[in-house]
Each structure stands twice: as structure tokens, then as C-alpha cells.
KOLPADO-198489 format. One line per field, with one value per residue (C-alpha): x, y, z; residue number from 1; residue in one letter. Coordinates in Angstrom, 1 decimal, padded with zeros to 4 digits. Each point is the difference from the previous one (the first is absolute). Layout:
BEGIN
px (X|...)
py (Y|...)
pz (Z|...)
resi (NUM|...)
resn (A|...)
// end
This chain:
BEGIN
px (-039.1|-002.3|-003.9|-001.3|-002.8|-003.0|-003.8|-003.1|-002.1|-003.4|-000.1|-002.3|001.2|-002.4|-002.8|000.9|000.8|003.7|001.9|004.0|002.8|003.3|003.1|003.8|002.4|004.1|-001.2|-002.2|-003.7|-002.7|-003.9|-002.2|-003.5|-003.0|-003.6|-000.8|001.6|000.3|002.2|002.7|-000.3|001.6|002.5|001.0|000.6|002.3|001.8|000.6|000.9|002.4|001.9|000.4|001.6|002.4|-000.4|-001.7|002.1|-003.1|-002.3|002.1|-000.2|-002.2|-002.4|002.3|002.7|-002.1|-001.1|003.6|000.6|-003.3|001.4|003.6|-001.3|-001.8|003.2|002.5|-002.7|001.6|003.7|000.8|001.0|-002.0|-000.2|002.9|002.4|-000.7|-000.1|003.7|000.6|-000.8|001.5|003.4|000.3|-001.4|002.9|002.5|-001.3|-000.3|004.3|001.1|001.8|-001.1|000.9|001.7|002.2|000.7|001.1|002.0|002.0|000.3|001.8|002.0|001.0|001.0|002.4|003.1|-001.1|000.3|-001.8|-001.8|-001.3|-001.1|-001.8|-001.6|-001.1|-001.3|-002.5|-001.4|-000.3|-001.6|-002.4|-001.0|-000.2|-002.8|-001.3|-001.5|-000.3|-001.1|001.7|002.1|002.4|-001.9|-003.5|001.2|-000.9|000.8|-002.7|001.1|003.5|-001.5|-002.8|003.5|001.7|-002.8|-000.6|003.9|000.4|003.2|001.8|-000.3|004.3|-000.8|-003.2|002.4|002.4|-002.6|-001.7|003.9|000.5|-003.4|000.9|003.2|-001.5|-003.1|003.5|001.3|-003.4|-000.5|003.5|-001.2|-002.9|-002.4|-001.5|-000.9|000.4|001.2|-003.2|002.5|001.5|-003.6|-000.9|-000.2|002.7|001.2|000.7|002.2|-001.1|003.7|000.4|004.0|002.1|000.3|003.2|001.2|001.5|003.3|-001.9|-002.3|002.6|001.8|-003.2|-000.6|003.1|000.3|-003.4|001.3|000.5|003.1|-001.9|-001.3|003.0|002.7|-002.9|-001.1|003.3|000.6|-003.4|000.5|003.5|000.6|-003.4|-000.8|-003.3|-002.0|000.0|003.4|000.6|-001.9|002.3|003.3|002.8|002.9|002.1|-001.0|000.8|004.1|000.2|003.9|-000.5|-002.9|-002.7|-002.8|-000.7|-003.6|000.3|-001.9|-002.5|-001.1|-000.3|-003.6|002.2|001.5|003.4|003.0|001.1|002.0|-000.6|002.1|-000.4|-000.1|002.4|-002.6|-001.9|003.3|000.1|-004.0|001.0|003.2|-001.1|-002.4|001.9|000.1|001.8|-003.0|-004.0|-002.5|000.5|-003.5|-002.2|-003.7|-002.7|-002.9|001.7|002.8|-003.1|-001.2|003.1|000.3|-003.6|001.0|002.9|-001.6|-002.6|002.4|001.3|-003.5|-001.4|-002.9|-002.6|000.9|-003.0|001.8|-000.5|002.5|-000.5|003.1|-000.6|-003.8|001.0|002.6|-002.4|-002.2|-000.1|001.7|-002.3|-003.1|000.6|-002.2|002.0|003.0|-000.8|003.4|001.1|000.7|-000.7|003.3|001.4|-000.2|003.7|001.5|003.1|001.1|-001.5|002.0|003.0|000.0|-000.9|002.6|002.5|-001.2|000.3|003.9|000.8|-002.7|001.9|-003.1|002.1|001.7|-003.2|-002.4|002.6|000.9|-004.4|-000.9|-001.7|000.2|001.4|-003.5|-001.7|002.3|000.0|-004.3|-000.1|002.4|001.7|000.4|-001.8|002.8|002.0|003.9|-000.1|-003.1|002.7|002.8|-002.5|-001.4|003.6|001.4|-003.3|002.6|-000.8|000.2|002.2|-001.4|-003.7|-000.4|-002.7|-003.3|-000.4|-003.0|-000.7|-003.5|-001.9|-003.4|-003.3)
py (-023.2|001.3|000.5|003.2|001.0|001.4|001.1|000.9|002.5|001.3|004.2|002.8|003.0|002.4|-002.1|-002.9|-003.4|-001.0|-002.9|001.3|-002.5|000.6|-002.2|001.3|000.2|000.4|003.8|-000.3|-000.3|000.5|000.1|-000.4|000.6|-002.2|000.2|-003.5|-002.6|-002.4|002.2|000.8|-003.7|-000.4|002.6|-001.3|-003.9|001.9|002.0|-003.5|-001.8|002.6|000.5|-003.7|-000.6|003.6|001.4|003.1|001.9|-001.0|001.7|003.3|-000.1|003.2|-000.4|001.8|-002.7|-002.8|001.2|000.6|-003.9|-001.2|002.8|-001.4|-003.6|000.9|001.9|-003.1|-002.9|-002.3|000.9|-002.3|003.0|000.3|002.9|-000.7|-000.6|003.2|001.8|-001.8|001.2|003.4|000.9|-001.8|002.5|003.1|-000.9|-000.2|003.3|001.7|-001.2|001.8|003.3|002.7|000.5|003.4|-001.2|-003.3|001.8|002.4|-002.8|-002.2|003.5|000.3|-003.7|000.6|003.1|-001.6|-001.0|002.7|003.3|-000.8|-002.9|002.0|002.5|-002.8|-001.9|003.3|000.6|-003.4|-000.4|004.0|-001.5|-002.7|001.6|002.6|-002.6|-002.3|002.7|-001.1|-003.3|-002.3|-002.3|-002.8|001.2|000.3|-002.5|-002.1|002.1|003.5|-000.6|-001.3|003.1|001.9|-001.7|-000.1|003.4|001.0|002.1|-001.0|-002.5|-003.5|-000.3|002.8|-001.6|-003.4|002.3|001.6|-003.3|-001.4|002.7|-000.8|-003.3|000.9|002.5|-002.2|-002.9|002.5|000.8|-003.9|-000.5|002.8|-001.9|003.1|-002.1|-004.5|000.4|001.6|001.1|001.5|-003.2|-001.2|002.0|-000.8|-000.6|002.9|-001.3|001.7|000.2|-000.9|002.7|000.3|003.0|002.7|001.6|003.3|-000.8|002.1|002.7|-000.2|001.0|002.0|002.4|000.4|001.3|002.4|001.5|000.3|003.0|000.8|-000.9|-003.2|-001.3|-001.5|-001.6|-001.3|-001.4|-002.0|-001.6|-000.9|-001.1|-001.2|-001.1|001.7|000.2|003.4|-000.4|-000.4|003.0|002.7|-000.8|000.0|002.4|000.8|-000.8|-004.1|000.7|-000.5|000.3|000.1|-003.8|-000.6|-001.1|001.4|-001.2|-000.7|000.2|-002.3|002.7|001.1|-004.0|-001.5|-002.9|001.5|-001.4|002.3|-000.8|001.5|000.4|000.5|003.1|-000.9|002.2|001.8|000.7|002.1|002.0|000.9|000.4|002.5|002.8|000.0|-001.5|001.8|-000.2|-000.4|000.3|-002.1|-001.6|001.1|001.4|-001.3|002.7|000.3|002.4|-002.7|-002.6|001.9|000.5|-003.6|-000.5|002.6|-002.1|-003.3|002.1|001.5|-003.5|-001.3|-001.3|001.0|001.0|001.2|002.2|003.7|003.1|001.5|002.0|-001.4|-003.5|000.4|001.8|-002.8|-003.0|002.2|-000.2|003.6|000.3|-001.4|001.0|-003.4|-003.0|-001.7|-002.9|-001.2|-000.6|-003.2|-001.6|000.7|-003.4|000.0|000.3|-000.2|001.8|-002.7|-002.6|001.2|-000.5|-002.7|-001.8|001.4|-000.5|-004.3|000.2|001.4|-002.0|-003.0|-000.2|-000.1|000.2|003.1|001.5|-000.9|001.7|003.1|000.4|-001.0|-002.9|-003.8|-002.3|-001.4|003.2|001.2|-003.7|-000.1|003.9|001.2|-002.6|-000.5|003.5|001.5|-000.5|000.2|002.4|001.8|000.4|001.3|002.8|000.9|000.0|002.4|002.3|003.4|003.6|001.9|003.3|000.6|-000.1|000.6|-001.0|000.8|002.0|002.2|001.6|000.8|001.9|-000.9|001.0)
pz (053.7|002.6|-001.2|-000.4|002.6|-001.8|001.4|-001.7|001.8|-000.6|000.0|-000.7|-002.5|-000.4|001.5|-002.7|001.1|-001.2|000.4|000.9|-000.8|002.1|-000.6|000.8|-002.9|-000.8|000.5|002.7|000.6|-002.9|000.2|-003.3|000.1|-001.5|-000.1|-000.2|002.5|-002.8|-001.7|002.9|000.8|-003.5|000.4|003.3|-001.6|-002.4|001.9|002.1|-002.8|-001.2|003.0|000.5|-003.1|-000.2|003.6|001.5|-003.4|-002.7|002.5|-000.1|-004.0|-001.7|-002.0|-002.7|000.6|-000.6|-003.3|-001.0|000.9|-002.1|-003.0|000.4|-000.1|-002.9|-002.2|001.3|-001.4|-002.3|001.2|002.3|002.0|003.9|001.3|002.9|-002.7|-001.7|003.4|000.6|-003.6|000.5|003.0|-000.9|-003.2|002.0|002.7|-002.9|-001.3|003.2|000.2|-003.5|-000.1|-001.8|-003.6|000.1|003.0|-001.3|-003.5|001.8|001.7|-003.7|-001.2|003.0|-000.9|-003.2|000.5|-001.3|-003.0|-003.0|-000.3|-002.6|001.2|003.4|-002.3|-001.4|002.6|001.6|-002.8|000.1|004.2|-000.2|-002.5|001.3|003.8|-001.8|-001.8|002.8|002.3|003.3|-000.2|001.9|-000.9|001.5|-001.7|-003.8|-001.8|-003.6|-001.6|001.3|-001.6|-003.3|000.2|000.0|-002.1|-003.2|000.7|-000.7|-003.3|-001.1|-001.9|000.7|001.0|002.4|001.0|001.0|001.8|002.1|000.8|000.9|002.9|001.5|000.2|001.6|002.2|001.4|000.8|001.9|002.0|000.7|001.1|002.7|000.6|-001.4|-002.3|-000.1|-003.9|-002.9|-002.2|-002.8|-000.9|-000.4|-002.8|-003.4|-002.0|-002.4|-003.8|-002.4|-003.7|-000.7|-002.0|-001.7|001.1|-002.9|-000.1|-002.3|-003.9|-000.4|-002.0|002.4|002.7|-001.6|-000.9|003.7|000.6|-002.5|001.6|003.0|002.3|001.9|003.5|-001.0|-002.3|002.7|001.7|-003.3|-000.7|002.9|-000.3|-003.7|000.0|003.3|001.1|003.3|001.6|-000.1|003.9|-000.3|-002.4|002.3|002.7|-002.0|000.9|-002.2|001.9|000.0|-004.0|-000.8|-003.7|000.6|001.3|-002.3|002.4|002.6|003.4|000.9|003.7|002.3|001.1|-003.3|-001.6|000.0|001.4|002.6|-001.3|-001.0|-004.2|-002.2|-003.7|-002.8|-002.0|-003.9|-001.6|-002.3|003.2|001.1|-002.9|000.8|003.6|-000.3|-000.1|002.2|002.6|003.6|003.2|002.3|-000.3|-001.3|-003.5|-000.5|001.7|000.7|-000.4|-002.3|-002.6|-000.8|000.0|-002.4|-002.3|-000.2|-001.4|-002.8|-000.7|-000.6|-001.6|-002.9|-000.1|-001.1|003.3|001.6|001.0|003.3|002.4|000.8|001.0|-001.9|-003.5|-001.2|000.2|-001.0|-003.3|-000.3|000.0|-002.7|-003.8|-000.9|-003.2|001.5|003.6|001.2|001.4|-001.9|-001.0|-000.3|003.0|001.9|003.9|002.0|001.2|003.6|001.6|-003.8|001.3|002.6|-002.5|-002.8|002.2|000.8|-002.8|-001.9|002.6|000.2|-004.1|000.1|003.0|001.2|003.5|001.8|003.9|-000.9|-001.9|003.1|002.3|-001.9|-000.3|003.2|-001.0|-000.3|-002.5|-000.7|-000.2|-002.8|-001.6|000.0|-000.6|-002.2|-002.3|-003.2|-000.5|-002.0|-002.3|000.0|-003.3|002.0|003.3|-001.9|-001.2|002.9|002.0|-003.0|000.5|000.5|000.1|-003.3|000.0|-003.2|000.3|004.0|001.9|-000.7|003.3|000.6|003.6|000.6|003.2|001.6|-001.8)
resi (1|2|3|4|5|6|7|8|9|10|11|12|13|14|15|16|17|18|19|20|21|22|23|24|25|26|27|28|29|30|31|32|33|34|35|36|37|38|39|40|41|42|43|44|45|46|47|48|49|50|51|52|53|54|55|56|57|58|59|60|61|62|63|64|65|66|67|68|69|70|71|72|73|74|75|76|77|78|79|80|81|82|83|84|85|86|87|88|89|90|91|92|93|94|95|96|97|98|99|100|101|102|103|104|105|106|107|108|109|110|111|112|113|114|115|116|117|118|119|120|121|122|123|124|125|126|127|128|129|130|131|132|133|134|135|136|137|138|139|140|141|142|143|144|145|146|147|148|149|150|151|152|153|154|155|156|157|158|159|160|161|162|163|164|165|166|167|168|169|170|171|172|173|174|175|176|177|178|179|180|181|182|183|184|185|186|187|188|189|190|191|192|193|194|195|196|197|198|199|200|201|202|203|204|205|206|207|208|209|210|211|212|213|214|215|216|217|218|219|220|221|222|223|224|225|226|227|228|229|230|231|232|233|234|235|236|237|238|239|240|241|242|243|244|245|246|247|248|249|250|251|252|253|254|255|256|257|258|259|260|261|262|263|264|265|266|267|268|269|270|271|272|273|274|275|276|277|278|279|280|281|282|283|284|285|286|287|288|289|290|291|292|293|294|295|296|297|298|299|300|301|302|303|304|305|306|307|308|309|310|311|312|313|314|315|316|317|318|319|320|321|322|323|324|325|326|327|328|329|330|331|332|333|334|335|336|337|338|339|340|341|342|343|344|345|346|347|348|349|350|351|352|353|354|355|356|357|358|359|360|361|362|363|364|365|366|367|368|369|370|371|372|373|374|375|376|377|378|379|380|381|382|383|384|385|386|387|388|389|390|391|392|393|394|395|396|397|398|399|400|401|402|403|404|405)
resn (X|X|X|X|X|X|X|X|X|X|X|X|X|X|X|X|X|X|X|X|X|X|X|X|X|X|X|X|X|X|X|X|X|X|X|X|X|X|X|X|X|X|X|X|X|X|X|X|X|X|X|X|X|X|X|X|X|X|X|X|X|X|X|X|X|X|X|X|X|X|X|X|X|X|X|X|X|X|X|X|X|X|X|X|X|X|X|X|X|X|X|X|X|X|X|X|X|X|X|X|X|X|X|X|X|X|X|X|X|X|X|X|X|X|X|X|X|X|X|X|X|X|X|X|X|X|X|X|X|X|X|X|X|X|X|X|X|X|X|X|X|X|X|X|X|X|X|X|X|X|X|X|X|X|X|X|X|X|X|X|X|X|X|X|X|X|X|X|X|X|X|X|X|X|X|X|X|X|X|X|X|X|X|X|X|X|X|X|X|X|X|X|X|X|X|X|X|X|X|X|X|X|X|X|X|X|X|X|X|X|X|X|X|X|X|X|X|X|X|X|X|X|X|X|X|X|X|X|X|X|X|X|X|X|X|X|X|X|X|X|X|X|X|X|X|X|X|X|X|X|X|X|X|X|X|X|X|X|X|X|X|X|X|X|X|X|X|X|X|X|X|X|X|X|X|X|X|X|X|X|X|X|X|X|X|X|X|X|X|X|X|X|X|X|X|X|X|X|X|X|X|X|X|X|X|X|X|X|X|X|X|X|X|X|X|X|X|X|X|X|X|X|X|X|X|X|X|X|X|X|X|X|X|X|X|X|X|X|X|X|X|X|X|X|X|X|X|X|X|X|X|X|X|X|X|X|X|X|X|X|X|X|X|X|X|X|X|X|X|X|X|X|X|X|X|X|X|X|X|X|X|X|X|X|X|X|X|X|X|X|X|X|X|X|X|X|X|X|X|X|X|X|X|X|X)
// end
């Protein structure tokens, strides 16, 4: 490495006898000033010394720069860490960063992979990749990290199943950004694991059932049927069309674009479901249709059935969930059992019949989910009930329309 030429020169500024140093650096030549000749005599065995061991480069360094090395030397004490191997570090994961796709085009192209699977998994998957896209605004793939997905994922209010689900299609989605090379890891199947409390599926008693029935309206009730007796999804349900239901054959065909699975079934149709379903049966159109009204008219049945209580807007339902003679809250009524319909089932359907293929198949759902989930829930007695649940020409139903407030 060639020497450095450097010169010390005596000058007059403003009549004042000054010492000037002048050495050549990376970024060309520098002069410093002293007043004592001592002092640039000093400065000139440093600079000397520094160029030596790193070149004419140490020379070029600001005064700022060097008192980012001495603070950096400083934060990294005790680490093990130098400062070249957090430099390395640094620039390694700003390269990676710098290389990652942003997260609204990266989501758009996990959706567009995923357009053969059902629509209900679509819509699904759409919610979570729009949320998570607003969420860490401003992202990259590459830049997200373990605790931005577990910010997310704490911060989700909703039930710990769906809580798993969400965290399962980040995992997938960050495999498919790697395998694109937009990402060197997967920070969602970092996070912390999500526990279940364990807590036993709750299903409907015959009475039960039947009660919810008899308070149902005449939009609600086929809809109602199929997801009591035969165990659809409410997904599923919205989508139905009449014409998937054959009550001729006895069955109804949950087509491959409407299952959560994204697999065609077909489900028997108990034969106390048919007598429910008969007259209501149609050509064409939508077994039932998805709007807030009929949301509505199925809170007021579970209401009159004792369940509740369920937040609405509507004057009917309200006056429902209150004490007639004290107009204050009923007191009476019970904690709907999350998806009791499809529960209800299938439970009864594994207590007639335990073949857990068939079952899984006609439920769209696997042997050992119904074997953890669902066994030994009912009874056989309890089954035969709930399968003879039939309408009753003599009483009715207890059927009440209502409007808006």
C-alpha cells in the first residue's frame, strides 16, 4: 500500500500564525488548521498511523462517523459481536428486504393461486389476506417479521379455532412467498403456539330441537332443516339451491363449490326432515336466502326456544329476550351452543349408526374428527327422538313475521 504524502506549513489568517496540515485522502486532499505546531504534529502521526494500518479510507472518515463507531462499540460491548460482523449482518437482511414483494401484490397472487379451491374458502381467504395487507401496511414480504404476525395474531378478536385457522393460511401463504424466493423465512410458523381449552361440543336435546322448529318462520325453516337433520354448514346453507335437494331420492348434493372442502358429497335426507321440507320445496332459487331480516328471524327462533341473548336491532327480537311482566331481561334463557345444528347431527347420526367412513364422507369431515368430536354424545333412545322430531298438523308452528323497528 503506497504511503500517503502529507506537509505541514506555516500560514497567516487574519494576521495570526497557523500551522496548516495537508494530507490526501480516499476523497481527495484535506487541510486542518492548528495553532500550536505540537498539536498538528500530533494530528499528522495519527493520520500516519491510520492510513498505514486501513489506507488513505480512515483519513476520509467525518468526525460524525467516528463517533458512530466509538457509540456502536459501546452498544455491541459484551456481545462478542464487532462491528464488521454487524455491518455484514445488516446489509445481508437490508438486501433480503430490499428483494421481497409487496404485500398487496404478493396477496393478490396467493388468491389467484387458490382459485380452484371452493368459494367459500376464496371468500375466506380474502378476508384474512385484506386484513392482514391493512394491517402491516407498508410492508414487504421480506420485512415482516415473527413479531408482526404475533402483534396480529394477539390482537385478533375471535375465537381461539378461528384464531388457529387464521394463523394456518399465514403459514401457508408466507410457504408460498419463500418458494418464490420473496421471503428467507416463514415468521408465521414462528409464532406461538395456539392452545385450545378442550372444551366438549354441546349439541341440541330433542325438546330442545324440536322447540326451535316450532319457532321458526317459513324463510328460515328449510334452511333450518337441512342444518339440524342433515348437518350442513351455514356456508353451505347460504349457497344451497333447490334444485341440489331431491326429496323424491331422499338426499341433497353439496356441490364442490359451495363445500368448505372443496369436495362434492351427498347427504341423506332423514325422513322426518322430508316431511319439514315438503312443502316448502321449489324448483329453483336459493333454499334460503342470506340477508339480515332472515338473520334476524333465526335469533327470534332460538329466542322463543329459550336461547339467548342475542344483540338486534329489531323490536321483535328485543321484546322477545324481555320478561313480558317486568319488561327487564329474561332471566331464563340459555348460551346458544355454537354450530348446535350441525353438531346435533351428527352426533345423532354416529349414535344410530357409528360408521365413522360413511358419517365423515356424508359431513365433510374425517373419521377422527367425528371419533374425537362427536362420539358417544348421544344416546340411541336420544337419536330415535330427535329423528321422529315431525311437524304437527295440529298445533302448527309457532310462526311470527315481524318488520324492522
Amino acid at each position: 500500500m503506497r504511503t500517503a504524502k502529507t506537509a505541514i506549513s506555516e500560514i497567516k489568517i487574519n494576521g495570526i500564525l497557523r500551522y496548516r496540515l495537508t494530507y490526501p485522502t480516499a476523497d481527495g486532499r484535506k487541510r486542518e488548521h492548528f495553532t500550536k505546531e505540537k498539536d498538528a504534529q500530533d494530528r499528522l502521526k495519527e493520520i500516519q498511523a491510520d492510513q498505514k494500518q486501513f489506507g488513505m479510507s480512515a483519513s476520509a472518515m467525518t468526525s460524525t462517523v467516528r463517533a458512530d463507531a466509538v457509540a456502536a462499540e459501546k452498544i455491541l460491548a459484551g456481545s462478542g459481536l464487532t462491528l464488521v460482523e454487524v455491518a455484514r449482518a445488516m446489509l445481508a437482511q437490508k438486501t433480503a428486504t430490499d428483494s421481497g414483494k409487496p404485500l398487496d401484490e404478493a396477496a393478490q397472487a396467493f388468491l389467484t393461486s387458490r382459485e380452484n379451491t371452493s368459494t367459500i374458502h376464496q371468500k375466506v381467504i380474502t378476508g384474512r389476506m385484506t386484513y392482514l395487507v391493512r394491517f402491516l401496511e407498508g410492508k414487504n414480504t421480506a420485512s415482516v417479521t415473527i413479531a408482526d404476525i404475533q402483534r396480529l395474531l394477539d390482537g385478533l378478536d375471535r375465537a381461539t379455532r378461528t384464531k388457529d385457522n387464521y394463523k394456518r393460511t399465514l403459514v401457508s401463504f408466507f410457504a408460498f412467498c419463500m418458494a418464490r424466493g420473496w421471503c428467507a423465512s416463514n415468521p408465521a410458523s414462528a409464532t406461538a403456539a395456539i392452545t385450545f381449552a378442550g372444551k366438549d361440543v354441546d349439541i341440541l336435546s330433542p325438546s330442545e330441537a324440536a322447540a326451535i322448529l316450532a319457532g321458526c318462520d317459513p324463510a328460515i325453516l328449510p334452511g333450518v332443516v337441512l342444518g339440524m337433520f342433515c348437518g350442513l354448514r351455514s356456508a353451505e346453507l347460504s349457497r344451497l339451491q333447490w334444485s341440489a335437494v331431491d326429496l323424491a331420492q331422499g338426499h341433497v348434493t353439496v356441490a364442490a363449490g359451495i363445500a368448505k372442502t372443496g369436495a362434492r358429497r351427498v347427504c341423506p335426507i332423514p325422513e322426518n326432515a322430508k316431511a319439514w321440507l315438503a312443502p316448502y320445496a321449489q324448483r329453483s332459487g336459493n333454499v334460503i336466502e342470506e340477508n339480515e331480516h332472515n338473520r334476524n328471524l333465526w335469533k327470534l327462533a332460538r329466542v322463543r326456544a329459550g336461547f339467548g341473548p342475542f344483540w338486534s336491532q329489531y323490536k321483535a327480537v328485543n321484546d322477545a329476550q324481555n320478561d313480558p311482566a317486568t319488561e327487564k331481561p329474561r332471566k331464563d334463557l340459555k348460551p346458544w351452543p355454537s354450530n348446535a345444528l350441525r353438531h346435533s347431527a351428527i352426533s345423532y347420526k354416529l349414535a344410530i349408526n357409528p360408521d365413522l367412513p360413511r358419517l365423515a364422507y356424508e359431513s365433510g369431515n374425517s373419521p377422527a374428527a367425528i371419533q374425537t368430536h362427536y362420539n358417544g354424545l348421544a344416546s340411541p333412545k336420544s337419536a330415535k327422538r330427535f329423528f321422529a322430531i315431525t311437524p304437527d298438523a295440529g298445533a302448527g308452528n309457532i310462526i311470527t313475521s315481524f318488520r324492522a323497528a
